[in-house]
C-alpha positions as CSV (number, residue, x, y, z in Angstrom):
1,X,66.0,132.3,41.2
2,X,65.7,129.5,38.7
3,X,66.9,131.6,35.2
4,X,64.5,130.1,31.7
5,X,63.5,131.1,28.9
6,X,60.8,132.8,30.6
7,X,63.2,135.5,32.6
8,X,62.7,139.0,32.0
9,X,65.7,141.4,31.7
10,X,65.8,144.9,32.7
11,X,68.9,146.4,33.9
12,X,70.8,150.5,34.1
13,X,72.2,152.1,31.5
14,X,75.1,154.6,32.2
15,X,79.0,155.2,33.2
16,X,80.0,154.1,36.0
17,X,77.9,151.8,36.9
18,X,79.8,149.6,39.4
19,X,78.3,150.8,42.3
20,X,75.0,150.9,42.0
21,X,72.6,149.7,44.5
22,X,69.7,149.2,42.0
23,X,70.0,145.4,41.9
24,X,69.5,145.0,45.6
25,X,65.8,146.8,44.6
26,X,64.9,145.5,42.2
27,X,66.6,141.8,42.5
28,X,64.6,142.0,45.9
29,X,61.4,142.6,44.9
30,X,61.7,139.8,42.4
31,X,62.9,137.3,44.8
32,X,60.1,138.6,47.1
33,X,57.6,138.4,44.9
34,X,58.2,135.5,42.9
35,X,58.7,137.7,39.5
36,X,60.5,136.2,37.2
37,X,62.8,139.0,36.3
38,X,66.8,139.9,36.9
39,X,68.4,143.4,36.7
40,X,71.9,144.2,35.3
41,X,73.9,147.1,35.1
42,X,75.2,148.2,31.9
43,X,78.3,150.5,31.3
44,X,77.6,152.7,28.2
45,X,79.7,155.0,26.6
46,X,78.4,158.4,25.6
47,X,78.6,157.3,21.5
48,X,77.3,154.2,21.8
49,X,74.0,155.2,23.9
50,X,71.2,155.3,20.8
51,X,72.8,152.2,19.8
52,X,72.5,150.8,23.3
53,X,68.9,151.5,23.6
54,X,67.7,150.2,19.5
55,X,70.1,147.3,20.8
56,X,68.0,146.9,24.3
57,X,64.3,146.5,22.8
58,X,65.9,144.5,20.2
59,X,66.8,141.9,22.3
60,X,63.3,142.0,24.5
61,X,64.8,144.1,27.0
62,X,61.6,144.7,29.4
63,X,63.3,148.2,30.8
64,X,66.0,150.3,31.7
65,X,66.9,152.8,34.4
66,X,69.5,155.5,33.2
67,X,71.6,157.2,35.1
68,X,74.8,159.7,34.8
69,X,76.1,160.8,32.0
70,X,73.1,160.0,29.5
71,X,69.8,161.1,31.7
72,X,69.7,164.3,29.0
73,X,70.8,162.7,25.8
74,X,68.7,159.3,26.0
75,X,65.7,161.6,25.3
76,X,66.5,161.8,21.4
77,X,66.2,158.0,21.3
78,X,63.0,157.3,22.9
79,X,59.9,157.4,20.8
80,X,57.9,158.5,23.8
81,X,58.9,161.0,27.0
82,X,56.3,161.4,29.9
83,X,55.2,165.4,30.2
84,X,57.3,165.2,33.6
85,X,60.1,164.0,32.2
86,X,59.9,166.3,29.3
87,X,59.6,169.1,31.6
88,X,62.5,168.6,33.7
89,X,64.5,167.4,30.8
90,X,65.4,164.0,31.7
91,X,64.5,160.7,32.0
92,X,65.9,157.8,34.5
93,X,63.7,155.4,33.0
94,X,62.9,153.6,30.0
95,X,59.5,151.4,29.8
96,X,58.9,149.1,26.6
97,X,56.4,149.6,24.2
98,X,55.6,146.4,22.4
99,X,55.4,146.3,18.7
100,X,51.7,146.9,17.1
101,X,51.9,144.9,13.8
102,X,54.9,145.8,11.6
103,X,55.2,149.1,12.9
104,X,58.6,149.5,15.1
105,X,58.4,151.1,18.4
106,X,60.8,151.3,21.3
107,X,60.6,153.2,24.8
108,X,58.4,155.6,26.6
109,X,61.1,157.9,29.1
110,X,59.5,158.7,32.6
111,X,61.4,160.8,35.9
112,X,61.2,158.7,38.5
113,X,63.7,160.3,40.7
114,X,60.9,163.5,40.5
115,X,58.4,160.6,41.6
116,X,60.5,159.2,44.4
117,X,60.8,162.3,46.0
118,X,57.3,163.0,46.0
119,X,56.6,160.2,47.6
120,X,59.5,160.2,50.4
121,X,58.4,163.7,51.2
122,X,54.5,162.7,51.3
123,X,55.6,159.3,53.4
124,X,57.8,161.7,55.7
125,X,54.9,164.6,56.3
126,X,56.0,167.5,54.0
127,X,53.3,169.2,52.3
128,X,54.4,171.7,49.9
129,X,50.9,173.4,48.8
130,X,51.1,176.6,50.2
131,X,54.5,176.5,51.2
132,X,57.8,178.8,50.6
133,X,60.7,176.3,49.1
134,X,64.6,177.5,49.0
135,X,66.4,175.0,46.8
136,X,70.4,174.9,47.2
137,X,71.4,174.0,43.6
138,X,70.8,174.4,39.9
139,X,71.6,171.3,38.4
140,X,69.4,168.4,37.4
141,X,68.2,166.7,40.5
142,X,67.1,170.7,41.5
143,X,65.3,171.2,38.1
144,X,63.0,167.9,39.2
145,X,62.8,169.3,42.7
146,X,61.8,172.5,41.4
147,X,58.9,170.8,39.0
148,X,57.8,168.7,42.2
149,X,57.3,172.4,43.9
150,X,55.2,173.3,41.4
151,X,53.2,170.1,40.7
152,X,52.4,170.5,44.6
153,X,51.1,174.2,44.5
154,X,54.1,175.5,46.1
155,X,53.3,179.6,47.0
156,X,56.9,180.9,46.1
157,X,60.3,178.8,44.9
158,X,64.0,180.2,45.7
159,X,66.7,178.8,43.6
160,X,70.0,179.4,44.8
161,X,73.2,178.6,43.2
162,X,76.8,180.0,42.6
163,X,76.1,180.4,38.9
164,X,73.1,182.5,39.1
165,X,72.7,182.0,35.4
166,X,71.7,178.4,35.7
167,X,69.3,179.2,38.5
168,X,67.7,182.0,35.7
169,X,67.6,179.3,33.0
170,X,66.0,177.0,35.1
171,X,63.7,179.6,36.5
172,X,62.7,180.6,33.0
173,X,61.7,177.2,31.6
174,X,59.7,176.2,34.7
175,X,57.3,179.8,35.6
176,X,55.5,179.9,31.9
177,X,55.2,183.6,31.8
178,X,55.1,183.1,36.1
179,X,57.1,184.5,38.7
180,X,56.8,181.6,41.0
181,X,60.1,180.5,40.5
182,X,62.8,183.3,42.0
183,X,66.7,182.7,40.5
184,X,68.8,183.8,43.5
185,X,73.1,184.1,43.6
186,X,73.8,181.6,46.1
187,X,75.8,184.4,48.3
188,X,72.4,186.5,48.7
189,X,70.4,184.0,50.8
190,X,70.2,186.2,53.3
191,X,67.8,188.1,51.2
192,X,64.6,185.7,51.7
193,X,62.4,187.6,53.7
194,X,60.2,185.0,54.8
195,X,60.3,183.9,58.5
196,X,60.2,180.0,57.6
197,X,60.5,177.8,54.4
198,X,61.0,174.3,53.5
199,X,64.7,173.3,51.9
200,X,65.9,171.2,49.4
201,X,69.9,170.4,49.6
202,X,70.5,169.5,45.8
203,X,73.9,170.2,45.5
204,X,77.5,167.4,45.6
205,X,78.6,169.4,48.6
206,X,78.7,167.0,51.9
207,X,78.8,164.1,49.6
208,X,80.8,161.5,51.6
209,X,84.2,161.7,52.5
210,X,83.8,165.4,52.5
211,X,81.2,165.2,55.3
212,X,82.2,168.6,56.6
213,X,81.2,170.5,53.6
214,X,78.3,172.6,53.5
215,X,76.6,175.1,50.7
216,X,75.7,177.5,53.5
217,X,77.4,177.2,57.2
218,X,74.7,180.4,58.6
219,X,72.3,179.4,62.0
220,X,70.5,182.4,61.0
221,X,69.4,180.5,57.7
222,X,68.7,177.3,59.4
223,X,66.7,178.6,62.1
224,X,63.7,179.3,59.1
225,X,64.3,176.0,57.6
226,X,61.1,173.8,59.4
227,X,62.0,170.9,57.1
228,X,65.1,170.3,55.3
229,X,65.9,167.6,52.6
230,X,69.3,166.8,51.8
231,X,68.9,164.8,48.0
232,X,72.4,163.0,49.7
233,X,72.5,159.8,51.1
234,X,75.9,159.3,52.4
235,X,76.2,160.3,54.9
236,X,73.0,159.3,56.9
237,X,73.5,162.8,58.7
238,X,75.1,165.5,56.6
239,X,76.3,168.4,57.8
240,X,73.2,170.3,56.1
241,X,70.8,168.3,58.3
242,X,72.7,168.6,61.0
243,X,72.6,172.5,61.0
244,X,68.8,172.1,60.2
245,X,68.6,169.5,63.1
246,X,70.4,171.8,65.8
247,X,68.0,174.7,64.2
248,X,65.1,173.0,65.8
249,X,63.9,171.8,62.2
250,X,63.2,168.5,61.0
251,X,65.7,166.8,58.6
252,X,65.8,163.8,56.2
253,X,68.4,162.6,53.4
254,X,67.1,160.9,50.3
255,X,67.6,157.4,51.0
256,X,64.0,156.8,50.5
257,X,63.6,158.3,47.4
258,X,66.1,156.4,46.1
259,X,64.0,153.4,46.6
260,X,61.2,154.8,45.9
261,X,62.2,156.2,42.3
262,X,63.7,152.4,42.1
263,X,59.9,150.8,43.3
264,X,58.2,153.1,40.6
265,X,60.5,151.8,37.9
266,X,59.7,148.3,39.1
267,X,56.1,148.6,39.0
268,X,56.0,150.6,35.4
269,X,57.9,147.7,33.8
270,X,55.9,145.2,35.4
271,X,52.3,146.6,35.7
272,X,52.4,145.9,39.3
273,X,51.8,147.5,42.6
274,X,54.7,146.6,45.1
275,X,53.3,145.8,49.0
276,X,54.3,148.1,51.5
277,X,55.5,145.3,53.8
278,X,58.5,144.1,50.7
279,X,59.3,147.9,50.2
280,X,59.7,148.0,53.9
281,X,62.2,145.3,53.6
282,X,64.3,146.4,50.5
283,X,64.8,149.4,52.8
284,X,66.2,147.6,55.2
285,X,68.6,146.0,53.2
286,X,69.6,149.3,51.5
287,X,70.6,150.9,55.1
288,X,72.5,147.6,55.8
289,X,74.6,148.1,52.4
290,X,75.2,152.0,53.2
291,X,75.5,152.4,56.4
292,X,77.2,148.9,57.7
293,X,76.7,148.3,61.2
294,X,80.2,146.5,63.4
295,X,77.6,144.5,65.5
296,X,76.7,140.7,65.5
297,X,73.5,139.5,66.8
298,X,72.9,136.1,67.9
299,X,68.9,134.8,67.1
300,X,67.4,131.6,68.4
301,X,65.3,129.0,70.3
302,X,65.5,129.3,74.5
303,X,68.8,127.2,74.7
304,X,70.6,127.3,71.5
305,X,73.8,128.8,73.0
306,X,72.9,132.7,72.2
307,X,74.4,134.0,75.8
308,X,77.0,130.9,76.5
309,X,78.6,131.6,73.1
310,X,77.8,135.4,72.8
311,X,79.9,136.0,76.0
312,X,82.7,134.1,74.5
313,X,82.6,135.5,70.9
314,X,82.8,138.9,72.7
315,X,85.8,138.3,74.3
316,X,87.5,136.6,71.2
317,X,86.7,139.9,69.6
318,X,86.8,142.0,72.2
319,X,83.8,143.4,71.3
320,X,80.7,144.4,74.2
321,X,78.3,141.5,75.2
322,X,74.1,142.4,75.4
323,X,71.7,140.2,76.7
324,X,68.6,141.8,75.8
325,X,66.1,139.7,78.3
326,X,68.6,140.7,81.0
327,X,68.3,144.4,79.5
328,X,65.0,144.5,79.4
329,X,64.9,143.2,83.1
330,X,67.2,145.7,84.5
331,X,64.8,148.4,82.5
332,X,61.2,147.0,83.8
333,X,62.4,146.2,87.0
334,X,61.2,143.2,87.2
335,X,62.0,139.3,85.4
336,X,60.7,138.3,82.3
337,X,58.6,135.6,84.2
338,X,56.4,138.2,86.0
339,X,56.4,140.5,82.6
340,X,54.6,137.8,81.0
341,X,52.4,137.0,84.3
342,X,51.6,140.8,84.7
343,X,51.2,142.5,81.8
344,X,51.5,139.9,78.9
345,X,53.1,138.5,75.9
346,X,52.1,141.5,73.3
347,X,53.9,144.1,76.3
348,X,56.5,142.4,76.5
349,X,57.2,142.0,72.8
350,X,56.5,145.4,72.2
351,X,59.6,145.9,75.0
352,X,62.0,143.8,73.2
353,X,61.0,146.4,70.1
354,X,61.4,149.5,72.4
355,X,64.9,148.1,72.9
356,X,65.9,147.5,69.5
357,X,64.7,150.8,68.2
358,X,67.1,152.3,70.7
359,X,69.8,150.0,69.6
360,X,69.5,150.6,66.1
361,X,70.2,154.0,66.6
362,X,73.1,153.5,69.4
363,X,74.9,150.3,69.1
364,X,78.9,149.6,68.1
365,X,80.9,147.1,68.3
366,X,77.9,145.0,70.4
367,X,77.2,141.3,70.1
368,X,73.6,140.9,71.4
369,X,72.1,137.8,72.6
370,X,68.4,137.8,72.2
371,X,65.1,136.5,73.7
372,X,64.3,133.6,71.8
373,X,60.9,135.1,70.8
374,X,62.1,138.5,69.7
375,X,62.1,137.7,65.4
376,X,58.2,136.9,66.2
377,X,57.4,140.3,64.9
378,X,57.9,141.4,61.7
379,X,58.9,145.1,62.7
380,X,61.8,143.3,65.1
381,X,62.8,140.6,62.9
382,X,63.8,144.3,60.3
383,X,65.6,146.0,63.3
384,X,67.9,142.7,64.0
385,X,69.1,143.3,60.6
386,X,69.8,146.9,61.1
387,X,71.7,146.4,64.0
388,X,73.7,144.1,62.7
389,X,74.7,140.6,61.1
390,X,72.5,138.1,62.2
391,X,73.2,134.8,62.8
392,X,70.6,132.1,63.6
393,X,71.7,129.2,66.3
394,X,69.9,125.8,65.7
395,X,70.7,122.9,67.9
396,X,67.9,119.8,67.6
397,X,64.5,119.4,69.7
398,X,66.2,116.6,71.8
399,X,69.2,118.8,72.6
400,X,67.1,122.0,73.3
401,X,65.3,120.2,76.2
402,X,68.4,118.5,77.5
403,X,69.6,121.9,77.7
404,X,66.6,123.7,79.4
405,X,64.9,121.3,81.1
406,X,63.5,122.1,84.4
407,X,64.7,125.5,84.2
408,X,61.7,127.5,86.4
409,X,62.6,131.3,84.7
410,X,61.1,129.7,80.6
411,X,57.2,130.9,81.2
412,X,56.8,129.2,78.1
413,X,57.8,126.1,79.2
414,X,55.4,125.7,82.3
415,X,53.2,123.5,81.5
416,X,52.9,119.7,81.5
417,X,54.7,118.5,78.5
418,X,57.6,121.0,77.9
419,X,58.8,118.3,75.0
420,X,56.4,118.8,73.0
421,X,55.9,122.4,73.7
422,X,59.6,122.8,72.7
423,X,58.7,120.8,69.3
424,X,55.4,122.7,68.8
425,X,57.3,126.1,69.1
426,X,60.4,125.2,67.5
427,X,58.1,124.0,64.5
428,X,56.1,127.9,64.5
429,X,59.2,129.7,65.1
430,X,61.6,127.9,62.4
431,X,60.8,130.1,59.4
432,X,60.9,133.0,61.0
433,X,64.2,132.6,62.0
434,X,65.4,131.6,58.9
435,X,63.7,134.7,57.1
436,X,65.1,137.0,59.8
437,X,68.6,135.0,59.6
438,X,71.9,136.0,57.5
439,X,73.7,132.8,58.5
440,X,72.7,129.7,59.9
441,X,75.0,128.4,62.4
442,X,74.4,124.6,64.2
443,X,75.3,124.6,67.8
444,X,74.5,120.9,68.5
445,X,78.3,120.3,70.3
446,X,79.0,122.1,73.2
447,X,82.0,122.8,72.0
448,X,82.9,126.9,72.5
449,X,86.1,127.0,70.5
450,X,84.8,125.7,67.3
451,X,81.4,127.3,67.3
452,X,82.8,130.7,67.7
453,X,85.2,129.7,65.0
454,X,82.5,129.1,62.6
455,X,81.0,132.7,63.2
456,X,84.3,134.8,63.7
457,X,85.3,133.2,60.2
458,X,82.1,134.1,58.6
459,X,81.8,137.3,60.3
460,X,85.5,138.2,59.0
461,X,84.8,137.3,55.4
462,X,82.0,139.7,54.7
């Protein structure tokens, strides 16, 4: 991005900060979109918060998320709070109101970590109206939780925690002269009566490294629970959705919501509505940052040296070698050639998808060779990234055909000028494999040695 005068700042507010994976949302959809804006944490002392926010607008600050320790106290220095927000008690972001005449004004405070979930759950099939909730927890992230319930037309709401007190003081400022909201001690779960119930995990416990820890370790709870979310995200299977999982219910972390309270933000500050198809792809990215896949995938034209130099970067690091064509093959039962002459391009495509869903999901320590075609769709070109680092092979037109020439198993290549074919293709296919590329890599020489150097010491640095 080309940084002016023009450039918009927003950024997060809080301590620590050096973790965060808010820019890779927010910096994306900019990128993406052509938005001329660029996010920046911000560590902020307790005592210096109101000064950090008067200090934000001051200096044409378009927005700010907030996040632990000031999501409570950054409320007395906002001129405006969103009823939600206000509700729950706390705000994770801050959108600008611009001046009217003389008058000074500052930010409006909205929750959209409340939003986010909302959203995850609506996108994941969870409808609360009606429904009996049990949320494990009593701390702020359950408070938004238990709002959301309500907002939804939840029947009934269990709030369980160890310090029943907090459950009653939560309980207290949500029902409104209600008894919709039930305070529960945490030990006396086993005194929900109802036969099934949705659950929220809003608790620390399970919180990577301590993947083993659970708030309640009971089948006989989990076998009511017919949708759990754990409000964790690391791990990507806690121990909480695991027990939900082996219960027969269905289980999610919040992964999702964290882009999606991230997305909201975005499109407050900006007026904007963010496509589906770049929200799709910040997604990706997130899993890629949180749970890193050990796998290398090799993307390219029909003779770029994906299965010559996959075989061989295998072996240099010892690693498993996958040639999806031949995979796919071995699974149809037949060769790619009468795939294409039987049944089509679009079938077989929607194969090479099939194969890479189940890769996603099953793959270690792989390096895969692909079809030359397979980044053609978008929904693949996002898989090859979640299976692994991809690396794009180029070699020039020339070379291609000196390399594939008169080979009878290319369908694409029978015809009568494969030359041109090669150039018409390679000219279609070119940004697709940059878009769906991490690294490009140019395989021109034959030379084994030095082209697997080039991607073992790029693989090793990241």
């Amino acid at each position: 991005m080309n940084i002016d005068g023009n450039t918009r700042l927003i950024g997060l507010i809080g301590n620590p900060v050096e973790h965060t994976l808010s820019p890779v949302i927010h910096n994306g959809i900019s990128e993406r979109m052509g938005i001329k804006s660029v996010y920046v944490p911000f560590k902020v002392e307790a005592l210096g918060l109101d000064a950090a926010v008067r200090g934000a607008y001051e200096l044409n600050i378009l927005g700010m998320n907030v996040t632990v320790p000031h999501k409570n106290q950054v409320i007395e220095s906002l001129v405006k709070v969103d009823e939600a927000a206000r509700q729950i008690g706390a705000v994770n972001t801050l959108v600008r109101i611009e001046r009217d005449g003389e008058s000074l004004t500052g930010y409006k405070g909205y929750n959209t970590d409340m939003l986010g979930l909302r959203r995850q759950i609506t996108e994941d099939g969870i409808a609360l109206a009606g429904e009996t909730v049990v949320i494990l927890g009593a701390g702020g992230a359950a408070k938004a939780v238990v709002y959301m319930c309500l907002l939804e037309g939840a029947k009934k709401v269990y709030l369980l925690n160890r310090t029943v007190e907090k459950a009653e003081s939560i309980a207290e400022s949500m029902n409104g002269g209600s008894t919709l909201v039930i305070p529960m001690a945490l030990a006396d779960y086993y005194n929900i009566k109802e036969e099934t119930f949705i659950a929220f995990q809003a608790t620390s416990i399970g919180l990577s490294p301590n993947t083993e820890d659970v708030v309640i370790d009971d089948m006989a709870f989990y076998k009511k629970v017919k949708a759990g979310v754990d409000l964790i995200y690391n791990p990507a299977d806690t121990k909480f959705m695991k027990l939900v999982t082996a219960a027969g219910g269905k289980a999610y972390n919040a992964l999702k919501m964290l882009l999606y309270q991230g997305v909201i933000a975005y499109e407050l500050w900006h007026n904007i509505t963010v496509p589906q198809e770049v929200i799709d792809d910040i997604y990706v990215e997130l899993k890629r940052r949180v749970y890193p896949k050990d796998n290398i995938v090799l993307i390219g034209f029909m003779g770029s040296g994906k299965t010559t130099f996959g075989k061989a970067l295998a072996g240099k690091l010892r690693m498993d070698f996958l040639d999806t064509d031949a995979y796919i093959e071995k699974q149809a039962g037949k060769s790619i050639s009468q795939i294409f002459a039987e049944d089509g391009e679009d079938a077989f495509r929607r194969l090479e998808t099939e194969v890479l869903e189940h890769f996603r999901d099953t793959a270690e320590n792989t390096v895969f060779s692909t079809g030359g075609g397979m980044p053609l769709r978008t929904e693949n070109a996002r898989l090859l990234k979640e299976i692994g680092k991809v690396y794009h092979l180029t070699a020039a037109n020339q070379v291609i055909f000196d390399r594939v020439k008169g080979n009878k198993s290319r369908p694409l290549l029978q015809c009568d000028n494969p030359y041109e074919k090669i150039c018409s293709l390679m000219k279609e296919r070119m940004p697709l494999y940059e878009a769906a590329a991490d690294v490009r890599i140019d395989t021109n020489s034959t030379d084994t040695e030095e082209i697997c150097s080039m991607i073992i010491k790029e693989y090793s640095s990241r």
